[in-house]
C-alpha positions as CSV (number, residue, x, y, z in Angstrom):
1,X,42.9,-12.2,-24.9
2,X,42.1,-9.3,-23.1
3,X,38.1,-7.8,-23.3
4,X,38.0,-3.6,-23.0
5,X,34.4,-3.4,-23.0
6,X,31.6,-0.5,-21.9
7,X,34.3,2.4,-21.7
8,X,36.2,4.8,-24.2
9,X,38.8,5.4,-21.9
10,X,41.4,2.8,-22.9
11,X,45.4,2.9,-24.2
12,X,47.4,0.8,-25.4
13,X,51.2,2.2,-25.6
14,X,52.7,-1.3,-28.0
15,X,52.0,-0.9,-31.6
16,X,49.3,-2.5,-32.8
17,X,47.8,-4.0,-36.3
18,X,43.9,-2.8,-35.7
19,X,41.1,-4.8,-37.7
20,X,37.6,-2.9,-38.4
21,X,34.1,-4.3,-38.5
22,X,31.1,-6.0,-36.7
23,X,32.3,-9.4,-37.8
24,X,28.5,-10.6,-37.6
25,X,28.7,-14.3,-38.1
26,X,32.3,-14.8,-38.6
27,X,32.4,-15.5,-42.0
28,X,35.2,-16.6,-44.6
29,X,35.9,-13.2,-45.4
30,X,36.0,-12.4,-41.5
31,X,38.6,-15.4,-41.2
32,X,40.4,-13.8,-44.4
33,X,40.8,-10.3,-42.4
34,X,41.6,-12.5,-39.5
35,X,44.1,-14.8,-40.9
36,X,46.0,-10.8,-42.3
37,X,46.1,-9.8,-38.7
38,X,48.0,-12.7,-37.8
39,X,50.4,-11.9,-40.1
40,X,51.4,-8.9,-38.2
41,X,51.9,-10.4,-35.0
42,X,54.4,-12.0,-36.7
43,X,56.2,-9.0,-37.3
44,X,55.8,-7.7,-33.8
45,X,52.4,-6.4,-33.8
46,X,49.4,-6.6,-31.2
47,X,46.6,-7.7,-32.7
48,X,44.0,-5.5,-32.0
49,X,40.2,-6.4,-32.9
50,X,38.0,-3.4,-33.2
51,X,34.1,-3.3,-32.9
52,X,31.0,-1.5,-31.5
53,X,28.4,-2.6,-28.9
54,X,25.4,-2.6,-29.5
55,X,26.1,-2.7,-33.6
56,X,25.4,0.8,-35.3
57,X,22.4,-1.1,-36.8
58,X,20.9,-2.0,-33.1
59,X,21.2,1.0,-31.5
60,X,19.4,2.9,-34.7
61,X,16.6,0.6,-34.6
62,X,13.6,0.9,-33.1
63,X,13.2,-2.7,-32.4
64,X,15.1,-5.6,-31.5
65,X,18.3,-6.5,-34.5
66,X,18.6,-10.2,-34.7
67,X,22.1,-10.9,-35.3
68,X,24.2,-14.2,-36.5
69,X,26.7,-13.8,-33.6
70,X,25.9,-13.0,-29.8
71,X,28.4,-11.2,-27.9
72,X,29.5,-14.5,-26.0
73,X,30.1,-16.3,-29.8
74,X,32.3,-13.3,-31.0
75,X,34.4,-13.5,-28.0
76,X,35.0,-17.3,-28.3
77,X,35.9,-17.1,-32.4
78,X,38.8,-13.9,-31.2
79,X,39.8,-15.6,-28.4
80,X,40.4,-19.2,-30.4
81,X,42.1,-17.0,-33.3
82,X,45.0,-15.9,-31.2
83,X,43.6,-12.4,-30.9
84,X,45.3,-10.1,-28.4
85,X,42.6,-7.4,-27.8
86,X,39.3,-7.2,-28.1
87,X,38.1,-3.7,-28.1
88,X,33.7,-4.1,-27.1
89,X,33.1,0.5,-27.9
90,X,30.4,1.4,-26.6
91,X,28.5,2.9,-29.4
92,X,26.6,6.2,-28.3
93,X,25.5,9.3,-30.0
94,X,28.8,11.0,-29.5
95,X,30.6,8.2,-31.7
96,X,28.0,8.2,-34.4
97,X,28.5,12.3,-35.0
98,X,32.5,11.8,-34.9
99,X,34.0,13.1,-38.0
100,X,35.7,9.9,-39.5
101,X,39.5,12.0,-39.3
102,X,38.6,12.4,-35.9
103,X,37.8,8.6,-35.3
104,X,41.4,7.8,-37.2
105,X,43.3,10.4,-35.1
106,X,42.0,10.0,-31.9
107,X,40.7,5.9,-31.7
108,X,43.2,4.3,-34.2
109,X,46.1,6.5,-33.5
110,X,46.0,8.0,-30.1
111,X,43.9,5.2,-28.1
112,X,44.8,2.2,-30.0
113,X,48.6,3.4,-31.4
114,X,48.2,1.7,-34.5
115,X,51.0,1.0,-36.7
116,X,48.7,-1.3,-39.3
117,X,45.0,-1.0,-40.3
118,X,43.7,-4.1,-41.7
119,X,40.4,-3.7,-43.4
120,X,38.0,-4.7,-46.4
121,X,37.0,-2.5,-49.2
122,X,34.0,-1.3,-47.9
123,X,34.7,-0.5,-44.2
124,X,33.2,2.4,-42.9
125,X,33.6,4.6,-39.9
126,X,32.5,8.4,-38.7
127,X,29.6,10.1,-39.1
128,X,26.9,8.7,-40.9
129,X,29.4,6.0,-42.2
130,X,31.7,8.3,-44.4
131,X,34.8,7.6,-43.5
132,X,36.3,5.0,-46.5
133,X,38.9,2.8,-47.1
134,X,40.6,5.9,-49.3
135,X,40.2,8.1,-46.4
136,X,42.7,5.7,-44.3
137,X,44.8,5.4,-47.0
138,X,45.3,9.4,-46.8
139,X,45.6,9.7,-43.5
140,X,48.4,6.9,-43.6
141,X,51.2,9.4,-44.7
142,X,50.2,12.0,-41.9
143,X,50.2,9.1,-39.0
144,X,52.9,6.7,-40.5
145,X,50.8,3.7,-40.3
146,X,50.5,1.1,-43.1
147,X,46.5,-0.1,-44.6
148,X,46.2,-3.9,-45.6
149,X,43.2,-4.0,-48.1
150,X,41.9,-7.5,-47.4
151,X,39.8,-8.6,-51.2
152,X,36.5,-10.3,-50.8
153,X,35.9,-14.1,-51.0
154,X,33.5,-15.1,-53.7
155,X,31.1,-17.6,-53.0
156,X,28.5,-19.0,-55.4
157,X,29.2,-16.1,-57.9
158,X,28.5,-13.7,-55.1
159,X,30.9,-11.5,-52.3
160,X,30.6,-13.3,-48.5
161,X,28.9,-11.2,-46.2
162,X,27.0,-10.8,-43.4
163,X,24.0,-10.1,-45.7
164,X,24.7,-13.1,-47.5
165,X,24.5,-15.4,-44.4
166,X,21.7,-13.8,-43.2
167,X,19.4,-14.3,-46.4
168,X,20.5,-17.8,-46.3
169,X,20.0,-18.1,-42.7
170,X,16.2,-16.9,-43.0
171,X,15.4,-18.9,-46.2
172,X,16.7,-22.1,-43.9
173,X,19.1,-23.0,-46.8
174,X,22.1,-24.1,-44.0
175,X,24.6,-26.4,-46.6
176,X,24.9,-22.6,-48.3
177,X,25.5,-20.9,-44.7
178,X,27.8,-23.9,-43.8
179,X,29.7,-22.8,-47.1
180,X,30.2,-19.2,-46.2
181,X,31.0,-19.5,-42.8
182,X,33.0,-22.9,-43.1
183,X,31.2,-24.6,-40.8
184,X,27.6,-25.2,-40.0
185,X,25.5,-22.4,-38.6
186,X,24.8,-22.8,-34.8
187,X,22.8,-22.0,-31.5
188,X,24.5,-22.0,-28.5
189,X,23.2,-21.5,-24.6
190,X,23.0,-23.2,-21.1
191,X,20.2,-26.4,-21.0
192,X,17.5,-25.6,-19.3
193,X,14.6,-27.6,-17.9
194,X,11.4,-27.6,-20.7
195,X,8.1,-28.9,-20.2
196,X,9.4,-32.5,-19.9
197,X,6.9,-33.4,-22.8
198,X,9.7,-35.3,-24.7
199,X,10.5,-37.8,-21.6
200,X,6.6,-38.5,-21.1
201,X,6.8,-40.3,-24.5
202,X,10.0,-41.9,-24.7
203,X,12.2,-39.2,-26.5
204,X,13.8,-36.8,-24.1
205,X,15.4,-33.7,-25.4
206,X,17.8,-31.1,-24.4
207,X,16.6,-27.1,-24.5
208,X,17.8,-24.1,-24.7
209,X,16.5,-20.6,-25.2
210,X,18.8,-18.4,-27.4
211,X,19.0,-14.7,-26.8
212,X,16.6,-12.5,-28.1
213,X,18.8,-10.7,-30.8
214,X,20.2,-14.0,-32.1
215,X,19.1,-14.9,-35.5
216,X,17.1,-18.1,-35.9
217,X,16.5,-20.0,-39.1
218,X,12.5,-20.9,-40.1
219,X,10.6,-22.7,-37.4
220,X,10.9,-26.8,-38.1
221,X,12.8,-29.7,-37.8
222,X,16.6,-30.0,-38.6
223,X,19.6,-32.7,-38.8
224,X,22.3,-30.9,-36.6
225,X,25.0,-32.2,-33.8
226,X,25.6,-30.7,-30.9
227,X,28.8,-30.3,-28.4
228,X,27.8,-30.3,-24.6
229,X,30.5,-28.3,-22.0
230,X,29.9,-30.1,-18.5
231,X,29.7,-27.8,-15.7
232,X,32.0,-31.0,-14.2
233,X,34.6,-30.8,-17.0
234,X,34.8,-34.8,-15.4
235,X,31.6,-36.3,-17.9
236,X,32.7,-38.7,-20.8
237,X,30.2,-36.7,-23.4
238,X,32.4,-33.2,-22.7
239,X,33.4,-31.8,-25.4
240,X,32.0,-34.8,-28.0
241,X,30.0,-34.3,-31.1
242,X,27.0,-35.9,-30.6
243,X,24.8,-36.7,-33.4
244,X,21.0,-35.3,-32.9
245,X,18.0,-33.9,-34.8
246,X,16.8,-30.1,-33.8
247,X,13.3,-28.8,-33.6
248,X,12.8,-24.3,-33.9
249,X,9.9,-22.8,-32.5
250,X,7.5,-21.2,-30.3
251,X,7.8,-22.7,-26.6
252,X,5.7,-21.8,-23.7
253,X,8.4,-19.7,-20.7
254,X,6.8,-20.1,-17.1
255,X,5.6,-17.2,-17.0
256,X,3.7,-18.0,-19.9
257,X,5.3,-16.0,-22.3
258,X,6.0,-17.5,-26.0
259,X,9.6,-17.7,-27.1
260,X,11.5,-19.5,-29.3
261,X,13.1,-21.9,-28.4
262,X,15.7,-24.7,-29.4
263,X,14.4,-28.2,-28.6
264,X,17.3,-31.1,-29.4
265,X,16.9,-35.0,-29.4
266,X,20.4,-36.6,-28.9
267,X,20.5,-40.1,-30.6
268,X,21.7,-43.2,-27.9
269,X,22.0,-40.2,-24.9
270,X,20.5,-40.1,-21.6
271,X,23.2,-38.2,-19.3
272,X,21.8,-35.2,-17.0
273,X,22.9,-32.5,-18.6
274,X,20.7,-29.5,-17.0
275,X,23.1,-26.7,-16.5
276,X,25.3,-27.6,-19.0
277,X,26.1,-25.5,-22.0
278,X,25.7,-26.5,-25.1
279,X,26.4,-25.8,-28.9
280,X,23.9,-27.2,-31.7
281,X,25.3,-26.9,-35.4
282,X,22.2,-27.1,-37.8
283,X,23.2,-29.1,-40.9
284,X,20.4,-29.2,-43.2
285,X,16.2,-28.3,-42.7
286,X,14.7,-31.6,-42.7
287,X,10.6,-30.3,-42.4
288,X,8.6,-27.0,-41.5
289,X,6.7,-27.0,-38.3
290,X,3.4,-28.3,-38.0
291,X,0.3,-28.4,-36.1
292,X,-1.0,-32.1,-35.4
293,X,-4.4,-32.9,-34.4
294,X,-4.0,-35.2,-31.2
295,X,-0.7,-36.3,-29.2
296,X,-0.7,-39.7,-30.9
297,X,-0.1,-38.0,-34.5
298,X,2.6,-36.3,-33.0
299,X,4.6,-39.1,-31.5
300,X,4.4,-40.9,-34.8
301,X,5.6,-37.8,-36.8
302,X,8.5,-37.5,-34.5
303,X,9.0,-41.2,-34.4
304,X,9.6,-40.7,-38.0
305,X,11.7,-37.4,-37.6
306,X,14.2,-39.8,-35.4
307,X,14.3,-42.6,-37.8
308,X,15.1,-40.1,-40.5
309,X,18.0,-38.2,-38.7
310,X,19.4,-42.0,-38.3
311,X,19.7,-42.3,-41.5
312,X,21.6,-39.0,-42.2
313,X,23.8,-39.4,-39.6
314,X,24.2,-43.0,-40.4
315,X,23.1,-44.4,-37.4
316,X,20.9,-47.1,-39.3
């Protein structure tokens, strides 16, 4: 897959079947869209993924947009569905006041030389969001391309989308948010060295410290597994799912800064993996976070924690 990424000045001369969106968390109805794109590579097509960076939502906002994918995730989901191009527009004040025939004419046609336009009912494009799914299908028989409606999947008596996850995702409800996106929700990042707590007490863990736009479910415990990437590509546990439970919250940085912060116990594992990265899919929320009173009723709620997440994954 080739990334075009930070500039507007890009071509492509093949003809090209062009999907729209922000594709936040991958979704079913993303993989929907996804799986129609396919279909016209089949019939000669580049596949052409279209998005902006940051998100219209993020550059709007006067504060920091968590979102359910990082930039890293989307590029690993385009590139593992066979996508040709993935086209990272930078989104600036210029793009937000293009007229939406402007943004057909001189992105999708001239720039990207689209012969298909694959979209969902409610994409939108141009200023302030006007440009509809009806306005594509106008300006089809000026520019001689063909539009692809892709319908929405229906999910628990409601549409999938972004929304959707993310409601889940903040009310910690993950078997829903492993049902809309098809599989479980995860958190993915290089291991880095924590305050070694964990190992002082028998139960060493594996951390990592998400981006700060990535979307995190309540702070507290939950039954996951996680895949570890060597840096080696040589180590027996590359690549395995690893059972493990998953604690989310607040963690001290060295320069004292709080952060949250993704703090994994791997059942039966005891491999150096700082470095490393690592994916952690979070399968159900187990307990909130809490405060305890001393060290000692801490190690004996997390000895409990342990000997639960056994038992889920069937370990005991």
């Amino acid at each position: 897959m080739k990334i075009i990424e930070g500039t507007a000045d890009f071509y492509i001369a093949e003809k090209t079947a062009v999907a729209i969106g922000k594709f936040d968390g991958f979704h079913r109805g993303h993989q929907k869209l996804l799986g129609v794109l396919r279909q016209q590579q089949d019939q000669g097509l580049l596949s052409v993924v279209f998005t902006f960076v940051p998100s219209p939502a993020a550059f709007f906002s006067q504060k920091i947009v968590r979102e359910l994918s990082t930039i890293t995730e989307k590029r690993r989901i385009f590139e593992n569905a066979g996508v040709d191009y993935l086209i990272e527009y930078p989104f600036c004040q210029t793009i937000a006041d293009m007229a939406p025939q402007t943004y057909i004419k001189d992105v999708l046609i001239d720039r990207l030389h689209a012969s298909c336009i694959v979209a969902g009912e409610d994409v939108s494009y141009g200023r302030g969001g006007a440009g509809d799914y009806k306005l594509l299908q106008e300006k089809s028989i000026e520019y001689g391309y063909q539009v692809v409606l892709v319908d929405k999947v229906i999910c628990e008596g409601r549409e999938v989308s972004s929304t959707y996850v993310r409601d889940e995702v903040q009310n910690g409800n993950m078997e829903c948010v492993a049902k809309l996106l098809g599989i479980p929700y995860h958190v993915s990042g290089k291991i880095i060295h924590g305050q070694k707590f964990g190992r002082t007490i028998g139960m060493p863990t594996v951390n990592l410290l998400p981006p700060n736009d990535k979307l995190l479910p309540p702070k507290g415990v939950y039954y996951s597994y996680t895949y570890i990437h060597s840096k080696h590509n040589s180590m027996p546990y590359d690549g395995m799912r690893l059972p493990s439970i998953t604690n989310i919250g607040t963690k001290p940085t060295v320069d004292n800064h709080l952060v949250m912060g993704v703090e994994t116990y791997l059942y039966n594992f005891n491999a150096d993996v700082y470095g490393d990265e690592a994916e952690v899919y979070l399968l159900s929320h187990k307990r909130p976070e809490l405060h305890f009173a001393n060290i000692d009723a801490l190690k004996t709620q997390l000895a409990l924690d342990i000997e639960s997440g056994k038992k889920y994954h069937g370990l005991s």
